[in-house]
C-alpha angles and dihedrals in degrees: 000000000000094000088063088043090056092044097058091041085061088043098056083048099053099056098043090055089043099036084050092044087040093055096038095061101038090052088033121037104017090026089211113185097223127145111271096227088055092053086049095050079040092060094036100046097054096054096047093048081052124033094063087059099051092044098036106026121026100053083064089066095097091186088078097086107175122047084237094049085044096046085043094050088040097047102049091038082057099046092042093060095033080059097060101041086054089045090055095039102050104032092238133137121276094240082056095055079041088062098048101040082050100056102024086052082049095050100046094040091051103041087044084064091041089050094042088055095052090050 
């Protein structure tokens, strides 16, 4: 049970670091004039199509034998989907979603570390 305690506490995490990176670029750098309520369901969705694989299904490939080779497969497998769910809910290029999955995957990823090592 902890496990699954642990795994919706990152959850909520990770939403809240990539919903506020994903907002902040898109108002910010690109200036995108796109509804707020679509950039928040675009920071929340991708999280939740994502997070459960990395923590439940991925650590049953066996194949992935180191934790680096295991954080890089899960991270640009990641990035790679979460591109493609920004680039079809919000109507950008895909450079653009590129660009978000890229940076928001980045921040939650290394602030969760940061965050792991203060605990």
């Amino acid at each position: 049970m902890h496990y699954e305690i642990d795994f919706l506490s990152s959850l909520l995490f990770t939403i809240t670091i990539e919903t506020m990176v994903i907002y902040g670029l898109i108002r910010y750098f690109y200036k995108k004039e796109i509804e707020t309520k679509e950039i928040l369901f675009a920071g929340v969705l991708p999280s939740f199509a994502t997070l459960p694989y990395v923590w439940f299904i991925f650590p049953l490939l066996s194949v992935i034998g180191s934790y680096a080779l295991y954080v890089w497969t899960a991270e640009i497998s990641v990035t790679l989907i979460e591109v493609l769910i920004l680039y079809k809910l919000l109507n950008i290029s895909l450079k653009e979603a590129f660009v978000l999955s890229f940076f928001a995957n980045l921040a939650s990823y290394g602030i969760g570390k940061i965050v792991h090592i203060l605990m």
